[in-house]
C-alpha positions in Angstrom: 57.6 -69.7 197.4 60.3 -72.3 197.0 61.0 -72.2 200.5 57.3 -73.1 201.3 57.0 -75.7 199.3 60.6 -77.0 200.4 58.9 -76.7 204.3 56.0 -78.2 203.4 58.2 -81.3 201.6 60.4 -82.0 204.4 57.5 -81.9 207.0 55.7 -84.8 204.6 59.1 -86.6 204.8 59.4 -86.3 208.6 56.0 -86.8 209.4 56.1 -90.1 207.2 59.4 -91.3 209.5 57.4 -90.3 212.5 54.6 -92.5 211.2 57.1 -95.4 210.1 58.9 -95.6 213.6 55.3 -95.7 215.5 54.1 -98.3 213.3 57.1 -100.4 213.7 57.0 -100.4 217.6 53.1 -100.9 217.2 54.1 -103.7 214.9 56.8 -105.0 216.9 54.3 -104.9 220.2 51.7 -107.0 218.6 54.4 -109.9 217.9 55.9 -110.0 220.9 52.0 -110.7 222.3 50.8 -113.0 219.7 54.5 -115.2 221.3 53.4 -114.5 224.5 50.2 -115.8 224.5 51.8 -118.9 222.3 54.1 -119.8 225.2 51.3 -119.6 227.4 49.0 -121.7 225.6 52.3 -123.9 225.1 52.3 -123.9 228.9 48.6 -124.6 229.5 49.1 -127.5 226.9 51.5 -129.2 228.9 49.8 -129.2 232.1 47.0 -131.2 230.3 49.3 -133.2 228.5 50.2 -134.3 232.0 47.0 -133.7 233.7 45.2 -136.3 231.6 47.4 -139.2 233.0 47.6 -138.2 236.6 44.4 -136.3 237.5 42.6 -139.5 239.1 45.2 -139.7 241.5 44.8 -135.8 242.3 43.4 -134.6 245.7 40.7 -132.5 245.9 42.5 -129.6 246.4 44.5 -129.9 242.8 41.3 -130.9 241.2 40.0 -127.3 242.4 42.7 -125.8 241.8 43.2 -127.1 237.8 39.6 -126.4 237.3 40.4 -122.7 238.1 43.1 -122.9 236.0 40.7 -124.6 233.0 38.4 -121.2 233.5 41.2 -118.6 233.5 42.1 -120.6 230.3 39.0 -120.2 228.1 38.8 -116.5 229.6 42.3 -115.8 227.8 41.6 -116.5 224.2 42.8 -113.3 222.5 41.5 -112.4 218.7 44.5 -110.4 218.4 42.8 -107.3 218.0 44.3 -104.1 220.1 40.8 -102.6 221.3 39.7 -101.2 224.4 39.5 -104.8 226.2 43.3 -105.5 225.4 44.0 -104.2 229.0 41.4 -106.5 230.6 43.1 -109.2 228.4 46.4 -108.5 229.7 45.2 -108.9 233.5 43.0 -112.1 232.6 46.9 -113.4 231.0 48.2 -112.4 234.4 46.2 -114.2 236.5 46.5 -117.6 234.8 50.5 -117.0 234.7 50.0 -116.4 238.7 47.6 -119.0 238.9 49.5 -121.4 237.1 52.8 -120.8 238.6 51.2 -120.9 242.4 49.7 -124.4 240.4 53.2 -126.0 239.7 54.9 -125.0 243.3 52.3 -127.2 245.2 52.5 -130.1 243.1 54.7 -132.4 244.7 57.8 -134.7 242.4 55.2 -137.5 242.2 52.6 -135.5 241.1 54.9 -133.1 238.0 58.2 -135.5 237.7 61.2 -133.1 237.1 61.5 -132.8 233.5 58.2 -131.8 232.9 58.8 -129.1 235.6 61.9 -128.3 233.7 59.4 -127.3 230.7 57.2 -125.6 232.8 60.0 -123.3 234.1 61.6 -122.7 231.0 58.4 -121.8 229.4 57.6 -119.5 231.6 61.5 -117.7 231.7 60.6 -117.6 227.6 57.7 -115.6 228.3 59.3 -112.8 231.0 62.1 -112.5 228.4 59.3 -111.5 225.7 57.4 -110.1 228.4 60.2 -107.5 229.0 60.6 -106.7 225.5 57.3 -106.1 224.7 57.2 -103.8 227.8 60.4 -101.6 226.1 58.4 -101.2 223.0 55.0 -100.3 224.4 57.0 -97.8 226.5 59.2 -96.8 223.3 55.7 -96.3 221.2 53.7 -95.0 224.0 56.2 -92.0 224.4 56.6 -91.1 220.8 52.5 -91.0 220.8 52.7 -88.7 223.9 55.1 -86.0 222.7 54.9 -84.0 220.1 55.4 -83.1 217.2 54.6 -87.5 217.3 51.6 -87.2 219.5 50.1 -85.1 215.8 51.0 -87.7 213.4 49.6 -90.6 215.5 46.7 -89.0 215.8 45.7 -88.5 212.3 46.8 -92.2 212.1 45.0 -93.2 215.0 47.4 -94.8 216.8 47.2 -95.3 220.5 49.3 -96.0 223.2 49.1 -99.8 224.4 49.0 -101.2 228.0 52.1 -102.7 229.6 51.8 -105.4 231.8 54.2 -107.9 233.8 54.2 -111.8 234.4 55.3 -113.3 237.8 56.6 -116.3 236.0 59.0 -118.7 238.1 
């Protein structure tokens, strides 16, 4: 009887661990995309910052081109929930980092002056860097969910593996 109840003790305790370490990767996920959607927010900012002063003298070609930009914007507001759209929001992040870098190549030195390319570049080597972290700890949490005796505990916990994803930044 002692023996059982010793089991069944140690199973709680490992069970708990198993539960700790998956919620601390889950934990660790969701910060790394509430930065990276920061940064990219932080990048978005600074294109209008700029924008605003030297838009008139923008061909038509920019003009289209930040307009798409503007859209992919609004479609990447993220109410940091982790639901079933959070891959859908990771492609939509994607393709305003790929739009937006394809953005800042064309423009020309009198168009972005050096410095504020300098932002733009370093912004976007901030978000690969959290970019390849968050990656390492969906990969880290994903396989602890898949393998068992893991794959039990995060089930009665209900948690689920999350999407990785990767930026073409400059």
């Amino acid at each position: 009887m002692l023996a059982v109840i010793l089991s069944l003790s140690l199973a709680m305790i490992l069970a708990f661990l198993w539960y700790a370490g998956l919620k601390k990767r889950r934990q660790s996920a969701i910060s790394a995309l509430k930065l990276i959607h920061q940064k990219m927010d932080l990048r978005m900012d600074l294109l209008h910052s700029y924008s605003t002063e030297a838009r008139a003298s923008w061909s038509a070609n920019y003009q289209k081109r930040f307009n798409k930009l503007t859209q992919l914007e609004a479609q990447s507001e993220w109410n940091e929930t982790l639901d079933q759209d959070l891959g859908a929001q990771l492609s939509t992040w994607q393709k305003l980092d790929t739009e937006l870098n394809q953005f800042i190549e064309v423009l020309d030195d009198k168009v972005l002056p050096d410095d504020k390319r300098h932002a733009q570049e370093q912004l976007a080597s901030d978000i690969e860097q959290v970019q390849n972290f968050y990656n390492q700890t969906v990969s880290e949490l994903n396989s602890g969910v898949r393998i068992l005796p893991c794959d039990v505990v995060a089930k009665v916990t209900n948690i689920t593996p999350l999407p990785s994803f990767s930026l073409q930044t400059a």
